[in-house]
N, C-alpha and C positions, 0 to 999 in steps of 0.2 A: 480486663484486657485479654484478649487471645495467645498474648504471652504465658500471663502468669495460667489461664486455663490449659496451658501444654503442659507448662510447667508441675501441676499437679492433677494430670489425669490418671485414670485408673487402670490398666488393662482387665480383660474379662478373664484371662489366668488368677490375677489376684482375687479376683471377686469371688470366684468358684472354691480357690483355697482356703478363704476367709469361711466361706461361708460348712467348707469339709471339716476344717478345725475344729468352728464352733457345734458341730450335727455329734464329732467325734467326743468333745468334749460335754454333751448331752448324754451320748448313750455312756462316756465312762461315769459321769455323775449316776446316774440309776442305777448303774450294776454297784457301784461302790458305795451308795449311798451316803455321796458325798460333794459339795457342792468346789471341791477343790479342784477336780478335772475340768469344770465348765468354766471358771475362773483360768486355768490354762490354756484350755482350748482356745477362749478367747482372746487372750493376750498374745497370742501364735499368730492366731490368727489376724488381729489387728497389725504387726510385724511385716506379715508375709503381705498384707496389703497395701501396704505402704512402701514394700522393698523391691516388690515383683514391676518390673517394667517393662513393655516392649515397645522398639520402634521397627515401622513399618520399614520396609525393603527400601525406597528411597531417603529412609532420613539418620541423621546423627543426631547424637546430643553426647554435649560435654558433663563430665560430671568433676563438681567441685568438693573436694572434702577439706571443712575448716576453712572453706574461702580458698584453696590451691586446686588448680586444676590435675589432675590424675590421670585424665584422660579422654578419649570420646568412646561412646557405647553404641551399638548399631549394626545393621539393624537385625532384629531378632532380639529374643530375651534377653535379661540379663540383671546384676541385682546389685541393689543400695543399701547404704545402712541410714535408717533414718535419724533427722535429727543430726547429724553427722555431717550426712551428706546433699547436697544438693544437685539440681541438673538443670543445665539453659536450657534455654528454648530447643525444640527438636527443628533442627534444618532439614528443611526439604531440597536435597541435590535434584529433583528435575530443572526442566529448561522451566524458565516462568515468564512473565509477561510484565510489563509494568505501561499504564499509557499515562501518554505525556501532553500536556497542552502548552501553548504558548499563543496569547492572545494579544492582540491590538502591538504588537512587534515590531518597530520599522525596520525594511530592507535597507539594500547598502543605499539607493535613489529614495529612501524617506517614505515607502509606500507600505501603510498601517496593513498586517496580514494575523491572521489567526493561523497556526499551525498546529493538526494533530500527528503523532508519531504514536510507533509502537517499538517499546526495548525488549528482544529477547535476552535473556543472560540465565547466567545458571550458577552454585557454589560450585564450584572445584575443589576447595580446598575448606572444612566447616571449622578447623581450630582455628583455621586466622580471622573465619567470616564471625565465629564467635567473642574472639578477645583482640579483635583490630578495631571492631566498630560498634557502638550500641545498640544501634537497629538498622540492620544493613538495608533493609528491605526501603524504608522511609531517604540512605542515603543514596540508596541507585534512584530514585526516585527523582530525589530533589537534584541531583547533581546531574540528570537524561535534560529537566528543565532549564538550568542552568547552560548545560552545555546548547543545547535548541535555540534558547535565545540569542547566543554570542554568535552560534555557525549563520542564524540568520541577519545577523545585522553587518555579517562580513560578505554577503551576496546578493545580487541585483534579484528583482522580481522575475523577470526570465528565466535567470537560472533555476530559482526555487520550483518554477512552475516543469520547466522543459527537463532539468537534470536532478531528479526525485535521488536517482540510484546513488549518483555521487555522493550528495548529498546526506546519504542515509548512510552512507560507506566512513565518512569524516566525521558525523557524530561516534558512528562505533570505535572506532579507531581515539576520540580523543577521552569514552569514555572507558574502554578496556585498559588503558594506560592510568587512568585514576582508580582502576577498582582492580585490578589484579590484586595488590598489596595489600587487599584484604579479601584474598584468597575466590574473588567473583571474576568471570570474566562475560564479555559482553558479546555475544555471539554476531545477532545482527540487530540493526534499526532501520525502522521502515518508514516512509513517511506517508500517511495516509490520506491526510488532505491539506491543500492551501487554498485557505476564504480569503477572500478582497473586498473590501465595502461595497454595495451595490451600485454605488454613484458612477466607482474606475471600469467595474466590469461592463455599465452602459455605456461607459465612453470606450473602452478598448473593444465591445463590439462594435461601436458605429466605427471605430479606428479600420477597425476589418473589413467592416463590408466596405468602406470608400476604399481600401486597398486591393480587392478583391475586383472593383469596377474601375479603377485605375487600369488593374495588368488587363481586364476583358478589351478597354478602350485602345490602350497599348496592342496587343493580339490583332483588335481589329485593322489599325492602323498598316500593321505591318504586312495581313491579307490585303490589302488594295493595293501595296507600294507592291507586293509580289505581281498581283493580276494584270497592273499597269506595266510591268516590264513584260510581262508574258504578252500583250497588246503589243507594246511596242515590235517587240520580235515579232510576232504573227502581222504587224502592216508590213513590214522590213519583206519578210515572204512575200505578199501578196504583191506588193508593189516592181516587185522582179517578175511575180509569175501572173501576170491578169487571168487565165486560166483558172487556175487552183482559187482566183478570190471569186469567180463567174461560178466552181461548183462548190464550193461554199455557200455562195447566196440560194443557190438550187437549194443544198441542203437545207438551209434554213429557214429556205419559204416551204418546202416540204413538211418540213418537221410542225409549224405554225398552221398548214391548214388540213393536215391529215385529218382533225375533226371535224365529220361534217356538219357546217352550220356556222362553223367558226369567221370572225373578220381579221384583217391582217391591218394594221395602218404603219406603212412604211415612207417615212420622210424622202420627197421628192430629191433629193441629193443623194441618198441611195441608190433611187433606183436611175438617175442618170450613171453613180458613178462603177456599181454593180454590174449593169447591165440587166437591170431586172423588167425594163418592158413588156418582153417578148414572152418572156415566162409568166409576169402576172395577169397576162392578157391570154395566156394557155390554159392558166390557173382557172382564170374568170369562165370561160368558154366551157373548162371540164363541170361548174358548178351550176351551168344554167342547166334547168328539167328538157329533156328533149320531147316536141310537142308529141 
């Protein structure tokens, strides 16, 4: 396990030392012609390699003598007595990551979801993360899952989808309060994706787009109830002002035959109520080729 591998690795100080003991304990053999120094050198040397420890700039480690803790050691050298003494695992104080799943889930509306998140947390404190919990690492873990599954079964599919942050903010919140007390706190939780079975997500887009040509219908609706009042107003005018509706009609039959080649067909009730004879009979005269 990567436990016990912390637990008895070597530094490259000890290795060097071991290895100066026993080179020292070769050359006192030969000057003394004697194989008692090389038997010293190496039992020094086997000592110092096994006593010499260092931990790296982010880590602790406790050290136990007779099963009592003494104390934690960290980071930089520092030295054990073997046999004697022992040392937990080295904790690593950076921020670290743990990812969390939660699969086939029901929301609060019963809707099966897969959920991945991500827990940042960190030790704060290594004597409590060492002798409060067994393996801290496996309970921030299980307990990021735990907590994922309950936050989901207390919220509708909407919210999970729509309010990620919240969301992510109430897992932190419910699991920094379970894990302080052993010396971890939980920075932040992310929630990185929500899966829906493929059946809901066909149906909640065909949900969309009918909702989508609803509001366009709706929209359209309410430009013609607009255009129709604007009509109303504009007959309201003309019917005060027969004028203004005679250069209107000008305008209109202008606008319609300014291309040339173009036909105009203007319903007979128009052009009695317009006034438009006179003008499409000007109309007609301007388009005939003069011989």
């Amino acid at each position: 396990m990567l436990w016990e591998q912390e637990k008895t690795r070597v530094s490259g100080i000890a290795v060097a030392l071991f290895v100066i003991s026993v080179m020292i304990g070769l050359a006192l053999m030969f000057v003394l012609s004697s194989r008692i120094p090389l038997f010293a050198g190496l039992l020094v040397g086997l000592y110092l390699l096994f006593s010499i420890k260092v931990a790296d700039q982010w880590e602790k480690v406790a050290v136990l003598r007779l099963g009592r803790f003494i104390g934690l050691r960290g980071p930089g050298l520092f030295h054990m007595i073997p046999t004697v003494d022992s040392l937990s695992r080295f904790v690593d104080q950076r921020v670290r990551t743990a990812n969390v799943t939660a699969e086939s889930t029901l929301t609060r509306d019963t809707v099966p979801v897969n959920v991945d998140a991500i827990v940042f947390w960190l030790v704060w404190n290594a004597e409590k993360s060492i002798l409060e919990v067994q393996d801290f690492v496996q309970a921030i873990t299980m307990s990021a899952q735990t907590a994922l599954r309950e936050s989901i079964g207390r919220h509708e599919l909407a919210q999970m989808i729509t309010e990620r942050e919240s969301l992510g903010r109430e897992l932190q919140r419910i699991l920094d309060e379970k894990t302080n007390p052993w010396g971890i706190t939980v920075q932040s939780v992310e929630i990185r994706d929500v899966r829906i079975p493929q059946a809901l997500e066909d149906a909640m887009s065909r949900q969309a787009q009918a909702e989508r040509e609803r509001q366009a219908r709706i929209i359209l609706g309410q430009a013609e109830t607009e255009i129709a009042a604007k009509f109303e107003q504009a007959a309201t005018v003309y019917q005060q002002n027969p004028v203004a509706l005679h250069l209107r009609a000008m305008n209109m039959l202008y606008e319609a035959i300014k291309e040339r080649g173009s036909m105009v067909i203007v319903p007979s009730s128009a052009v009695e109520t317009m006034g438009l004879g006179g003008s499409l009979a000007t109309a007609a005269l301007a388009n005939v080729p003069k011989p």
